[in-house]
C-alpha positions in Angstrom: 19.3 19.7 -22.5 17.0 18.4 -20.0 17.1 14.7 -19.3 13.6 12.8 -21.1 11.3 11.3 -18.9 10.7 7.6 -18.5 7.6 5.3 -17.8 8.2 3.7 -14.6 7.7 -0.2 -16.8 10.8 1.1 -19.0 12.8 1.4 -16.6 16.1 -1.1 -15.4 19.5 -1.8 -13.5 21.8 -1.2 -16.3 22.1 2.4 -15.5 21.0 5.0 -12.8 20.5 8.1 -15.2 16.8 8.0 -15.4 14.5 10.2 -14.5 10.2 9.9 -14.0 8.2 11.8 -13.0 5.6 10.0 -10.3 3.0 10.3 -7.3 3.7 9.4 -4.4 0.8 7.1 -2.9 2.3 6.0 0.5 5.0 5.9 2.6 5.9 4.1 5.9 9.1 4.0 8.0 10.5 0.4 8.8 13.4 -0.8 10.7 15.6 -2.6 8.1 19.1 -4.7 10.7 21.5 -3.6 7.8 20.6 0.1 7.2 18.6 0.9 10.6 15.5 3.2 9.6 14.1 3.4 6.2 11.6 5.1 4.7 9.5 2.7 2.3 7.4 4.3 -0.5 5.2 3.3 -3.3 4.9 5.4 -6.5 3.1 5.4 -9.3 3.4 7.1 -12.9 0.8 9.1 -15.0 0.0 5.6 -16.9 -0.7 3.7 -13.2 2.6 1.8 -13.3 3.7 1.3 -9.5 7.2 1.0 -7.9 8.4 0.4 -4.5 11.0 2.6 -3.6 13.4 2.9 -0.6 15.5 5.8 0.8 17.6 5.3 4.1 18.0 6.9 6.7 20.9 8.5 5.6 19.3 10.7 3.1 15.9 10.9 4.7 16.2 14.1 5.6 17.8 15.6 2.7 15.4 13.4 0.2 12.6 11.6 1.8 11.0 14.9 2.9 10.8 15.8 -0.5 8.0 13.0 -1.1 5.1 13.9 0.3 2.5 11.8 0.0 -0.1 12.5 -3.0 2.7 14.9 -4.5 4.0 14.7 -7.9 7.5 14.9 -8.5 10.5 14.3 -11.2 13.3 11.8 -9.6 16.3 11.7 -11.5 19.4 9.6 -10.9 18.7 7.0 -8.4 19.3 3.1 -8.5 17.3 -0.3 -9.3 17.5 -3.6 -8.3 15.9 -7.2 -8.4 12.4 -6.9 -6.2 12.5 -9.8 -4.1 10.8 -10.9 -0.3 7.5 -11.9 1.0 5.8 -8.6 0.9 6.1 -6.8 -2.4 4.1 -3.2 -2.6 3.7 -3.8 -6.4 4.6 -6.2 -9.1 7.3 -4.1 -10.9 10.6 -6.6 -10.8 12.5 -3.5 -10.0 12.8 -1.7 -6.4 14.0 1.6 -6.4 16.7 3.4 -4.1 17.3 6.9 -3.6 21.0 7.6 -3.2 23.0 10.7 -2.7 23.2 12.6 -6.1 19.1 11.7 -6.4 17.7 14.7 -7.5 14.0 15.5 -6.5 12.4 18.5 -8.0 8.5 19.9 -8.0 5.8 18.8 -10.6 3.0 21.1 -11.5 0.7 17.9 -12.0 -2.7 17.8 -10.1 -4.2 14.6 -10.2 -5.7 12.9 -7.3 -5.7 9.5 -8.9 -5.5 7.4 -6.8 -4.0 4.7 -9.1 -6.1 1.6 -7.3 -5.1 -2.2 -8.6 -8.7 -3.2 -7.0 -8.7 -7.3 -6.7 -12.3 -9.1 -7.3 -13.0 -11.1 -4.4 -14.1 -14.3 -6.3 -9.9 -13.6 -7.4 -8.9 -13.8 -4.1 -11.2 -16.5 -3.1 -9.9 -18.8 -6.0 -6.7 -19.0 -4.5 -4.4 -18.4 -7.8 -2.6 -15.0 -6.6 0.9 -15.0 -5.6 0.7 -14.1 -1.7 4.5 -12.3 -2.7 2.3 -9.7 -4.0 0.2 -7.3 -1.8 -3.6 -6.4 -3.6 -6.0 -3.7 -3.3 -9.2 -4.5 -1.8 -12.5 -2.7 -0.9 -15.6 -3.9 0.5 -18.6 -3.4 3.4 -17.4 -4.3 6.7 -19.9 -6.9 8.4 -19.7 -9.6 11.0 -17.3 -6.9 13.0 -15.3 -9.0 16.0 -14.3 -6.8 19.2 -11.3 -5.2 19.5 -9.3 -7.6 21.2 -5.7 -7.6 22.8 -3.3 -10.9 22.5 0.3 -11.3 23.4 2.4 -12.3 20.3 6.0 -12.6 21.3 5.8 -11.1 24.7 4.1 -8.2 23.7 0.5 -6.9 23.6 -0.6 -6.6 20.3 -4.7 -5.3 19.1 -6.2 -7.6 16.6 -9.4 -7.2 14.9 -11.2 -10.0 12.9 -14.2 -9.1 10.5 -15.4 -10.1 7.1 -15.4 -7.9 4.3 -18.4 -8.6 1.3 -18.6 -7.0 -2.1 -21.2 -5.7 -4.4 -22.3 -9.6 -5.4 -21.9 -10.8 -1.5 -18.7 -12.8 -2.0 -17.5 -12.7 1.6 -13.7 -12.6 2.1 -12.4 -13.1 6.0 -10.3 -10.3 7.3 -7.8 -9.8 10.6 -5.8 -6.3 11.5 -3.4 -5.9 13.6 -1.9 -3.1 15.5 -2.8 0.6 15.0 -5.3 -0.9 12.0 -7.7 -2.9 14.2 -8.0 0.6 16.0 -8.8 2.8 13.0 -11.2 0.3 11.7 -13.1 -0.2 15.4 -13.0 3.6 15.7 -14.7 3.6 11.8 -17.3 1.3 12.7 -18.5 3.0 15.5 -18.7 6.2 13.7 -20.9 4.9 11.0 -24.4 5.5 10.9 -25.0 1.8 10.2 -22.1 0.3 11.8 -20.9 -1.1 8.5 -18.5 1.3 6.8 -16.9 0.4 3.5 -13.1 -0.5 4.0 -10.5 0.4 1.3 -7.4 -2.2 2.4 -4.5 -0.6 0.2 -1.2 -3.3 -0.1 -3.4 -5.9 1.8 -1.6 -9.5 2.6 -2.8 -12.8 1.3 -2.3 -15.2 4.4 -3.8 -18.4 5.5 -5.3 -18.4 9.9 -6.1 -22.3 10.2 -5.8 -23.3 7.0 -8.7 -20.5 5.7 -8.0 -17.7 3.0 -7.6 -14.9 5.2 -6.8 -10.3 4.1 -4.7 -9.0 6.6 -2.1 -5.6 6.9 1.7 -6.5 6.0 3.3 -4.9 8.9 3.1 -0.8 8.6 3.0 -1.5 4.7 -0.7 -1.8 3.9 -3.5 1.5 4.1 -6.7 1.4 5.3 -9.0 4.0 4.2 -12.8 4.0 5.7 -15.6 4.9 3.7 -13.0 6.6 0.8 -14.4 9.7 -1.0 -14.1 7.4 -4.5 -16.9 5.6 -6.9 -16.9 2.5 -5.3 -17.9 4.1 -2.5 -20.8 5.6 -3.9 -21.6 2.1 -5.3 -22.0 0.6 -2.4 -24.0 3.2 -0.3 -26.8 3.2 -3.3 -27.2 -0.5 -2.9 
């Protein structure tokens, strides 16, 4: 008899029998000092319930190239335990980890949900979010900074400041770093206007001088410019 399927908020430690059947929304390798390489992922269920799941190295091949991302798949057997650290991809308390008898099999789902948590930026502004937690936010790119390079630790690192605004012009100060600060200077020139609209997927809460401040989590966070959705759509009619 085939094993039911759980929602991802049902879910816990006390067992690692379960199976669900999710999307894969993103994925990003990162170098953990215990297990070396890891591939990170965040899924989500049919009801928009979001996990952070882990496989290492050890199974990457064998597992992690299973989970695409924006595929729908059934996970069964695989283990749970407390979310904890600075950066958390979602708010489930549990963190997934794909381990050797995981199986991974096809879904027939088609659903391009995107499964967006989309943060207000008067929200944000108040100052009452956990910074633990990384948000969705989207907005039109304006006061654009150039692309600059800095040395943090020895090493030259792009940075980007700019300030995103949303539909009621609240304005919310942004800085990306790395490989994001590119793809957002490369969107900004493209556009006809020079002010795209920036979708910042598992976006950081930090403070630069003691001002609110959105910026990437490492290789965790997505940026998206001018995303094919309705917010989109929104803010090009205004």
């Amino acid at each position: 008899m085939a094993m039911k399927v759980t929602p991802l908020k049902d879910v816990k430690p006390y067992k690692s029998g379960w199976k669900v059947h999710v999307k894969v929304l993103h994925s990003w390798k990162q170098y953990n000092p215990v297990h070396g390489d890891t591939l990170e992922m965040v899924l989500s269920d049919e009801a928009g319930c979001k996990i952070h799941a882990s496989c290492k190295r050890t199974y990457m091949e064998s597992k992690g190239r299973l989970l695409p991302v924006g595929a729908w798949r059934h996970i069964q057997n695989f283990t749970l335990s407390p979310s904890t650290g600075m950066y958390r991809a979602t708010d489930h308390p549990f963190k997934m980890s794909i381990i050797q008898n995981t199986a991974i099999t096809r879904s027939p789902l088609i659903n391009e949900d995107m499964f967006l948590s989309l943060v207000d930026f008067q929200t944000v502004l108040g100052g009452s979010l956990k910074t633990c937690f990384l948000i969705d936010v989207i907005g039109q790119v304006v006061d654009l900074g150039d692309l600059e390079t800095i040395q943090v630790s020895g090493k030259p690192r792009m940075k980007i400041e700019f300030t995103l605004r949303d539909m009621n012009d609240a304005r919310v100060p942004c800085c990306l770093w790395g490989k994001f600060a590119e793809i957002l200077y490369e969107g900004c020139s493209k556009d006809e206007e020079g002010k795209p609209i920036c979708l910042i997927r598992f976006a950081k809460i930090g403070r630069f001088r003691g001002e609110l401040q959105i910026t990437n989590a490492f290789e965790a966070s997505l940026l998206l410019i001018n995303p094919d959705i309705a917010e989109t759509a929104a803010f090009k009619q205004m």
